[in-house]
N, C-alpha and C positions, 0 to 999 in steps of 0.2 A: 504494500500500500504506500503509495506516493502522497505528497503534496498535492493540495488543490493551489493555485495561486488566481486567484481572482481580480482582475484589476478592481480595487475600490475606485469607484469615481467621487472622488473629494471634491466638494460643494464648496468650496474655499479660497480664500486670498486675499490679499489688502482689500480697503475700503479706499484707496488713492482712486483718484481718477486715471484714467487711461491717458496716457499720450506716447507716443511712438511716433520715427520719421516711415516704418516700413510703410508703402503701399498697399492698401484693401486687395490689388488683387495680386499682387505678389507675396502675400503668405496664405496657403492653401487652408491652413484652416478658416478663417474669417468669412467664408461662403460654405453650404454642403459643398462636400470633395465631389468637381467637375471630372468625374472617371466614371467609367465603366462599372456598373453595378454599385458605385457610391464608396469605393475602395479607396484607402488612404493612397495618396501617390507619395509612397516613399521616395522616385525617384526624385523629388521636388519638397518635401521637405527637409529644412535645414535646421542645423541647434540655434539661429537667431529668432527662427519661428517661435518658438515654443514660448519664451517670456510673455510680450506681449499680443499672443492669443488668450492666454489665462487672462490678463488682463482686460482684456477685452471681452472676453468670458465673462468675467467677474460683473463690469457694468454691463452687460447684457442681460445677466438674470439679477442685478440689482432692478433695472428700469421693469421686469417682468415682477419682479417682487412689488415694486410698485403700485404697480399698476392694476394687483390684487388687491392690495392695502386699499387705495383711491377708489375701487371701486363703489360705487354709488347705491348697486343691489345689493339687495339680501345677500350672504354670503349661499353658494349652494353647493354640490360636490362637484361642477363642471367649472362653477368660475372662481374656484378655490383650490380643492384637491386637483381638479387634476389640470389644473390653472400651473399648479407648482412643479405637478409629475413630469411640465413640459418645459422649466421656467430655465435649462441651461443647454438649450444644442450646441452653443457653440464648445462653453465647458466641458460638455460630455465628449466630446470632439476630439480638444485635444488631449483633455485627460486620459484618453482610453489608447493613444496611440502614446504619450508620455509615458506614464507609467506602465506599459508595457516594454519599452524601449529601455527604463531601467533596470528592467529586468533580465531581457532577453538581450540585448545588447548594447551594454551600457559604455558610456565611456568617464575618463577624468571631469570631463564638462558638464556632460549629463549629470554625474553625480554630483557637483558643484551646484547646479542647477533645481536638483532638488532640495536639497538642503536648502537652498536660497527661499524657495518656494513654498518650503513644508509649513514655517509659523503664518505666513501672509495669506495660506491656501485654511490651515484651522481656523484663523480669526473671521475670513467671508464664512464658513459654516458656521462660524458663533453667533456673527450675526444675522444669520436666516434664524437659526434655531429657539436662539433668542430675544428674538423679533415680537414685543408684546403685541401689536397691532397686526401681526399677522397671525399671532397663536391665535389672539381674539376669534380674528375669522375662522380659523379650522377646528377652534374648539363651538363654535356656533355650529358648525355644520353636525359635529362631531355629536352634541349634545340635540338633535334632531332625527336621529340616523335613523330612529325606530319608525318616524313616520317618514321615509323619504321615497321608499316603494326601492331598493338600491339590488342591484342581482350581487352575487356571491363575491362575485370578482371585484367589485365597486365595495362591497364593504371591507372586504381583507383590506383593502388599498387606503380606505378609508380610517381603519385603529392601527396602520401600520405609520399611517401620515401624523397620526392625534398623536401615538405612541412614544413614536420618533423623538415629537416634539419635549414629551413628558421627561425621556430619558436621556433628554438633552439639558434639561435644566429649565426651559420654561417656567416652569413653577417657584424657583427658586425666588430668592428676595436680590437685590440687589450686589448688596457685598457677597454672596456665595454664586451670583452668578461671573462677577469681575471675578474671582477665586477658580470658579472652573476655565474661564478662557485661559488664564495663563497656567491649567495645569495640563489643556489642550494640546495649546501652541509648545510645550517642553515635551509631551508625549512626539509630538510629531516630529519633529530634531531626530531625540535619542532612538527612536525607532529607527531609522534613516542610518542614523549613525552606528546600529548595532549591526542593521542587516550589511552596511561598505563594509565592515571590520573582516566580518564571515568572509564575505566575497577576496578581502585581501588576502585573509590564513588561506584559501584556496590557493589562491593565484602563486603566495609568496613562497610555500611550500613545492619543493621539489628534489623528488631522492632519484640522485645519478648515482649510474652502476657504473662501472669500469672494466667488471671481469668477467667473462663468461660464465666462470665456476660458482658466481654469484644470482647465476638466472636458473640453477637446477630446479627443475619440478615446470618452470613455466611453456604452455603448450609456442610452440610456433609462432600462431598468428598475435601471441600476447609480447611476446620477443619483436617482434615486426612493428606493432602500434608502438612499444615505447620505444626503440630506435629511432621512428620517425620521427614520434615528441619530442624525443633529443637532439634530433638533427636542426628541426625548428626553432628549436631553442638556442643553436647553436654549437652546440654538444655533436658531432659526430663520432662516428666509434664508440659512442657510449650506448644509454640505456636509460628514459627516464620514466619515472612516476612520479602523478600526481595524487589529490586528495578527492579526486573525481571518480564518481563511482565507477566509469566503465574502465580507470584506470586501477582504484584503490582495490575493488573488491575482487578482481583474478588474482590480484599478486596476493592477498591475503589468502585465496582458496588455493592456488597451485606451486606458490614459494617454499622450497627447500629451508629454507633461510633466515630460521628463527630470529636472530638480534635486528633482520631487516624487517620482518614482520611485524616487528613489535614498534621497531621506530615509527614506520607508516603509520600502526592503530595509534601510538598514541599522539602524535602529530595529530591524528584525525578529531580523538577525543579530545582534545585538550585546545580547540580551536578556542580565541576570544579569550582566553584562560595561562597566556605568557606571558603577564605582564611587562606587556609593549603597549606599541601604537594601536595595537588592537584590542588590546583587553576590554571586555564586556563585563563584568563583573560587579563595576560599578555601575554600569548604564542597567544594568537588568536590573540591580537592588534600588534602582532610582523608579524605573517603568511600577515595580512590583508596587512602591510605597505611593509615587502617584497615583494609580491606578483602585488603592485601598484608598486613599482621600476621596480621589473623585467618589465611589461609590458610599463612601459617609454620605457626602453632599447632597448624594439622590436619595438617599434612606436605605442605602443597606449595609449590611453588618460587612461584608465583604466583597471583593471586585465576582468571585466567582458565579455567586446569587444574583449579583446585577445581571452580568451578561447570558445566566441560564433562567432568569425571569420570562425570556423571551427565545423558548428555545424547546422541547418536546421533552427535554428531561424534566425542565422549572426551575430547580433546585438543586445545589451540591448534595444534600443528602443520597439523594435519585441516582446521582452521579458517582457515590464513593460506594453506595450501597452495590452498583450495578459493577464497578470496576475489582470493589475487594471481592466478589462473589465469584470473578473468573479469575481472578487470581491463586483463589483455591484450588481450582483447575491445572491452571498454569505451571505456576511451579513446581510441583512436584513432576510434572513431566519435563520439563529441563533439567529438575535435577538428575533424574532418568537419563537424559542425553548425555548429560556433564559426564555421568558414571561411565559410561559407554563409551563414550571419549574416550577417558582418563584408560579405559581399560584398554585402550585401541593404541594408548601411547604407551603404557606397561608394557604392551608386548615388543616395544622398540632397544626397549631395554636403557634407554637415556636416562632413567628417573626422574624425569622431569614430568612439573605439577601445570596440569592443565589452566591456561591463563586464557585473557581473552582476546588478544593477540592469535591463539592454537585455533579456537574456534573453528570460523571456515578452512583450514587447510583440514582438520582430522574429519572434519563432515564431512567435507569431501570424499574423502578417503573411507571413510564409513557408507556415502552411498555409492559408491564402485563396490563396496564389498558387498555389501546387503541387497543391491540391487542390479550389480552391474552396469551402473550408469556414472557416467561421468558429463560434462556439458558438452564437452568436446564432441559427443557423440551427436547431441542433440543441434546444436551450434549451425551447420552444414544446412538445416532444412527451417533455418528462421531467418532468410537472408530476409532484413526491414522490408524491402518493398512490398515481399510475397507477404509477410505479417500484414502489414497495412492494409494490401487488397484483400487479406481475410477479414478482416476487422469491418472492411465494408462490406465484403459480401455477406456478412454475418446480420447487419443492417439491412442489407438489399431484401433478405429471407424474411428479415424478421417483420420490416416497417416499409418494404417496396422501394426503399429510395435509391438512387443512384448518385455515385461523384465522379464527376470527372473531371480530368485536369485540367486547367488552364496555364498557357503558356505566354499570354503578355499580359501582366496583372504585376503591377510594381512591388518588388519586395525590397525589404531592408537587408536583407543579407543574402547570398548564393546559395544558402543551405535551405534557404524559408520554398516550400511548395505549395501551389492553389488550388482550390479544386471548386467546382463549384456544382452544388448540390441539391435533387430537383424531389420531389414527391414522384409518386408511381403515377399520377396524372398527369405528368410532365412541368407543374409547378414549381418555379423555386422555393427552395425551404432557404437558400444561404449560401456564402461563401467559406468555406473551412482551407488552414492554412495551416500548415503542420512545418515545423523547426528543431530539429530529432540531434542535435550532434552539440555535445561541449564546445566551448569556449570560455576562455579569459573573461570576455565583457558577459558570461551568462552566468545567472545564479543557478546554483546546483538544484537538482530534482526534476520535477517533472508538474506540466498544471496547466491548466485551460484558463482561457479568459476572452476579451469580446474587444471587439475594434469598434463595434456600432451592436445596442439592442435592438433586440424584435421589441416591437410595439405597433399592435393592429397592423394592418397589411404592408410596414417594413419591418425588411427582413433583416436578421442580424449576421456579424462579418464575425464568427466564431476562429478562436485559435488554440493548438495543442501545441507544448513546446517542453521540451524534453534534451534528456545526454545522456544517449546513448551510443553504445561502442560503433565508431567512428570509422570506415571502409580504411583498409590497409594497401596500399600499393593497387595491383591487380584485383584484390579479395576482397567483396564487398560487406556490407557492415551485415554483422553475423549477429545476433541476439541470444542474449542469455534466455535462459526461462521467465526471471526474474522481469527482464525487462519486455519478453512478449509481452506478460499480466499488466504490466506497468501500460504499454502502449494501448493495451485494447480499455486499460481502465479509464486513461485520461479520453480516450475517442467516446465512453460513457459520459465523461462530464461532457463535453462537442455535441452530444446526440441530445441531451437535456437542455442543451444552448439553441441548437439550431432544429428541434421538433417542437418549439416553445407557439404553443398559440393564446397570448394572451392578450389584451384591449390595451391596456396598461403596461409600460418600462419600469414602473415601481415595484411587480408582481413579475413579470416576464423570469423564462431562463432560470437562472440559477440564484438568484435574489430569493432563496428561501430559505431556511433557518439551518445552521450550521450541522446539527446531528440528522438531518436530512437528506441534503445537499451532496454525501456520500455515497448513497445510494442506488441511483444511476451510473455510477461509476462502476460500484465495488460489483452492482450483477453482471456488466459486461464484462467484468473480469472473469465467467464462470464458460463463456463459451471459448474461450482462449483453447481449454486443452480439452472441449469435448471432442472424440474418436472421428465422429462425422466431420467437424468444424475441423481439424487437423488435417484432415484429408483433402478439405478443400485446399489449404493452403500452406502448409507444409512441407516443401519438394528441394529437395538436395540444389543447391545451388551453380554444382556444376554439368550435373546430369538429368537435372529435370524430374526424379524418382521422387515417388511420394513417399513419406513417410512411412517404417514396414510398422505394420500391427505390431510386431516385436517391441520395435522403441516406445510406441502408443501404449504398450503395458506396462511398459517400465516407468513410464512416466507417472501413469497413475497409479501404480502401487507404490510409488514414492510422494505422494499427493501431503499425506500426512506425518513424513518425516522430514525434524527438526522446527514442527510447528511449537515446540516447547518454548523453543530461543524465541521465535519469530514472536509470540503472542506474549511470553513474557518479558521481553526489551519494548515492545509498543505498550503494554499495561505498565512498566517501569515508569515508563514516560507520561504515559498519560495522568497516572498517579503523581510524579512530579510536578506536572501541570497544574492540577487541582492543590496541591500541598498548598506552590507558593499564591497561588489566587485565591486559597483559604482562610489566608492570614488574617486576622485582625485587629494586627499589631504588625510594626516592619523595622522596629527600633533597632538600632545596631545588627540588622541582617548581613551576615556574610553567608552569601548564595552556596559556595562551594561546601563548607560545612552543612549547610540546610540539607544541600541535595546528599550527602555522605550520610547525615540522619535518617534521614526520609526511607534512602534505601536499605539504612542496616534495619532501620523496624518492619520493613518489610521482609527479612531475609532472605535480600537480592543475592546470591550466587557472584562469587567476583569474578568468574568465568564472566559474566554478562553486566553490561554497562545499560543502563537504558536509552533506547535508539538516538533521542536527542538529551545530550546534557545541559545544563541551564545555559553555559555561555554559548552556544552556539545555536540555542533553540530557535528558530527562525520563524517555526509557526507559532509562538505564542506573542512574539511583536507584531506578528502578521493576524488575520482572523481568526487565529488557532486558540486566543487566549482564553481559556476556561474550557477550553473546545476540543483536544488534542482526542479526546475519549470517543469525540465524533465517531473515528473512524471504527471504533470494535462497536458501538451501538450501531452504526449502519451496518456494519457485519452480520448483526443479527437480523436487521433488515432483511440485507441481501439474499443471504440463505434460504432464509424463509420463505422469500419472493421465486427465488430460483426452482424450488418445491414444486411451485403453481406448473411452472414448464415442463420438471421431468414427468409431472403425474401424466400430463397430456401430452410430451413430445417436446425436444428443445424450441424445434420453429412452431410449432401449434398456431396457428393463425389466429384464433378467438384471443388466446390466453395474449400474444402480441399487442393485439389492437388495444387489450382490456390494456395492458401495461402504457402502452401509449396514450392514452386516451385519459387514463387518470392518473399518471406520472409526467411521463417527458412532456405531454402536453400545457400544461396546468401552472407550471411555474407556482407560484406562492400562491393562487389565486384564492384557495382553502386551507383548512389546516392541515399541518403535515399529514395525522394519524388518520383526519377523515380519507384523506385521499388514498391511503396504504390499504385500508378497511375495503376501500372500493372498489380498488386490485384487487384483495384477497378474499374479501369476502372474512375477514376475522385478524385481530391484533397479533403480531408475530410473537413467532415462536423462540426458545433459548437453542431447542437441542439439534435444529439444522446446524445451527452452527458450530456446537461443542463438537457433533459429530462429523464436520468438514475438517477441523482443526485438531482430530484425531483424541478430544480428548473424553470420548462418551461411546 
């Protein structure tokens, strides 16, 4: 399970006035984008764009703001609500192609640039949110809603807008509302400044080899990619690695090379945490205490309660009660694993005590033996493309659509591809843009997000973007298993993005509540390795052979091993997550102690760290915060959903439509559970899932 990365579109910026020498029609955001299907033209924007289009931005949905406030009529849901849902095209504009760009391909400027942007971009959302004369209005509408005759979709939209409002501060009195702007405008910085620090211990990190005798265990094509990383780098004749997953986690699984193994993991873990230019440590124990303030201010005991007030758990309780419960699960099947290990390295005769560093290399070596399988085996018949086209034709089966590629459609980088995507009526649904390969200027992971929303009959520029292992020479980019599930999961969040039929951009896509939002994802992770779905697109890369039955069994009898590690390092973390957004106090917090506690009272296994450590946790500065647990409650989701398919068939054409129809359809337009109910026909179940995860 990956990262979702979401662009937030931040409602934000100075209250200055606009003034710039650029020309209206030479920066392409200050008009809709004059292209083809309404596509950003990369080839044509530049980093002098981007300042004063915010800016411009900014007074354009201030005189929108306006102009609600002024209004003369009754306030009603069309010249209010969704008066507002419409009040920033041009913001919406550039923020979606901005902060995508510092994501996916950011540079020194860029980053400069946010930073410059982030306090001027919270203060314009303070003051919308803040805005007594326009609460007025939305709470007028807001306090009528029962007699307004409103369909479903118009009310979600409706206590999403009042709500918004409320857990912004609205309400507050004067001096705690001056109090939350400036603990706003500091959130927004040290966020920023947590997630460049990540981005540098990536970048800054690099283990050169020099000796052959130092690459024992690693297959071929893994010797080939870091050659060529080092030749780029400058380094020929060497060998390099980075802290990128398609470089870090082979050499952790197939390295001979214990004291080098060990230096990568802990480089890895210990990102944000050298006290350097990067260190995160302070800036986390800053986010953690403002974020406890903030949430006094609005009337709760803690940040975690605020943020799951509004969210299908509710409440931390809900949350620790759901996560210690699989934890009982959990661990003692890793400890299982650990033992199993340890016994796998007794018999080497080294004496040496299983660390977590050993981890992926003895699994490895554990599933060649128990299974006969090694990746190298599998590798050969996941060349990305053929994945990809499986990923759609698994869409094409399930919901009739098609994509196909586009070849002059302006992209930001050589790697970026387009495709453009129609209904089985020959309809467009969208544009989808997929970005599959590491880089320097790209944050690690993997996650969807939107260039333009769907809202009523436009259609949204949906995007997947990811790093994965990177074509070698002649050999093209091979995929782990790991990273199949990863690509077909993010092309789930794409399919929730771009089958979104809603009236409303405040309700569209993927705008709905955090432990939800996984969902779509995590079930199109389930056809990745079904037998049929393999067969489609599965085929040897250089002979065109499909995949034998042979591998296809080995694959799934190895389904549920080492799911001990996998579910108790994401439970680790998730548990971390809630610890520190539990607090209700943050006095003299030293983070790295906290997390060292946290985990001994859990009795974490030192074999296993949990997935993210606090300095380097990227999803809790990002949407994640209070949220990381999202992804095993959608799990349970998922599972349970996946059910509905096998009883009647993977493609089943009823169970499809029903899936579409009141999921990928729907966007936030109802509540999560009603619309899950309406799929299934009843509240999900634990033991799909225990039992996918091997542990029931």
């Amino acid at each position: 399970m990956l990262t979702l990365k979401r662009t937030v579109i931040i409602l934000a910026a100075s209250c200055m006035m606009y003034s710039c020498a650029t020309k209206t029609e030479s920066n392409p955001f200050f008009t809709e984008f004059q292209t083809e299907y309404g596509v950003p033209p990369f080839d044509k924007i530049k980093l002098e764009h981007y300042e004063p289009a915010f800016l411009k931005g900014v007074e354009e949905q201030n005189q929108q703001i306006k102009a609600i406030i002024e209004n003369a009529d009754a306030p009603t849901f069309d010249n209010t609500i969704v008066a507002l849902d419409n009040s920033s095209p041009m913001l919406s504009r550039v923020s979606a192609v901005f902060f995508n760009m510092t994501d996916a391909e950011t540079t020194d400027s860029l980053t400069a640039l946010s930073i410059k942007l982030a306090p001027m971009l919270s203060e314009h959302s303070d003051n919308i949110s803040l805005n007594q004369e326009l609460f007025k209005k939305v709470d007028a509408v807001y306090q009528q809603k029962g007699a307004l005759n409103l369909t479903t979709e118009q009310q979600r939209l409706l206590d999403k807008t009042y709500k918004s409002f409320v857990r912004s501060g609205a309400n507050l009195n004067a001096d705690k509302q001056a109090r939350l702007r400036e603990i706003n405008k500091e959130l927004s910085t040290l966020g920023l400044t947590f997630s460049n620090n990540i981005l540098n211990e990536n970048n800054d990190f690099k283990l050169f080899i020099d000796r052959e005798a130092d690459l024992e265990g690693l297959p071929e094509s893994v010797r080939q990619s870091a050659a060529e990383e080092a030749k780029a780098a400058g380094q020929p004749s060497k060998w390099m690695f980075t802290l990128h997953n398609a470089s870090r986690l082979p050499f952790l699984q197939y390295s001979a090379n214990r004291p080098l193994r060990e230096k990568l993991y802990n480089a890895y873990i210990n990102r944000g945490n050298n006290d350097n230019k990067n260190n995160n440590k302070q800036i986390i124990t800053q986010v953690v205490s403002l974020r406890l303030e903030k949430a006094n201010l609005l009337g709760f005991d803690c940040y975690s309660n605020f943020v799951l007030d509004e969210t299908m758990a509710k409440n931390s309780d809900t949350v620790m009660s759901f996560l210690n419960n699989l934890w009982a699960y959990a661990l003692p099947k890793a400890k299982a694993e650990a033992a199993e290990l340890q016994t796998l390295m007794d018999k080497e005769g080294k004496g040496e005590k299983l660390e977590a560093w050993d981890w992926w290399y003895y699994t490895e070596k554990l599933r060649k033996e128990k299974f006969n399988l090694d990746e190298e085996q599998t590798k050969p018949y996941f060349k990305l493309e053929n994945v990809r086209e499986g990923a759609f034709a698994v869409a094409n089966k399930l919901y009739g659509i098609t994509l196909t590629k586009l070849t002059d459609i302006p992209t930001y980088h050589p790697d970026v591809e387009v495709f453009e995507v129609k209904d089985a009526d020959g309809s467009q649904l969208g544009i989808f843009y997929v970005d599959y390969f590491p880089r320097p200027g790209k944050s690690g992971g993997a996650w969807m997000s939107n260039y333009r929303e769907q809202q009523g009959d436009i259609r949204p520029l949906v995007c997947n973007v990811g790093s994965f292992t990177k074509p070698v020479g002649d050999t093209p980019s091979l995929l782990t298993m790991d990273e199949v599930e990863t690509l077909f999961h993010e092309f789930g969040h794409g399919l929730h993005g771009l089958l979104t039929k809603c009236t409303y951009k405040g309700v569209s896509g993927t705008s709905v509540v955090r432990d939800f939002v996984e969902l779509p994802s995590q079930i199109n992770e389930h056809w990745a390795t079904e037998p049929e779905v393999l067969k489609m697109y599965a085929k040897h890369y250089q002979t065109g052979e499909v995949i034998p039955d042979s591998l296809i069994t080995k694959i799934l009898n190895q389904k549920t091993f080492n799911q001990g590690f996998m579910t108790t390092e994401l439970l680790a973390a998730a548990i971390l997550d809630m610890n520190l957004h539990n607090l209700k106090e943050v006095k003299d917090l030293d983070v790295v102690a906290f997390e060292k506690e946290a985990m001994n009272r859990l009795g974490l296994i030192s074999a296993i760290a949990p997935r993210y450590r606090t300095t380097y946790f990227n999803h809790i500065i990002g949407g994640y915060a209070a949220g990381y647990y999202s992804y095993l409650w959608a799990n349970v989701l998922d599972n349970d959903a996946f059910e509905a398919f096998r009883e009647k068939g993977i493609f089943d054409q009823e169970t499809a439509n029903r899936f579409r129809r009141n999921v990928l359809e729907k966007g936030d337009s109802e509540e999560p559970m009603t619309l899950y109910k309406n799929f299934r026909g009843a509240e999900p179940q634990l033991e799909p899932m225990l039992k996918n995860r091997g542990m029931k």
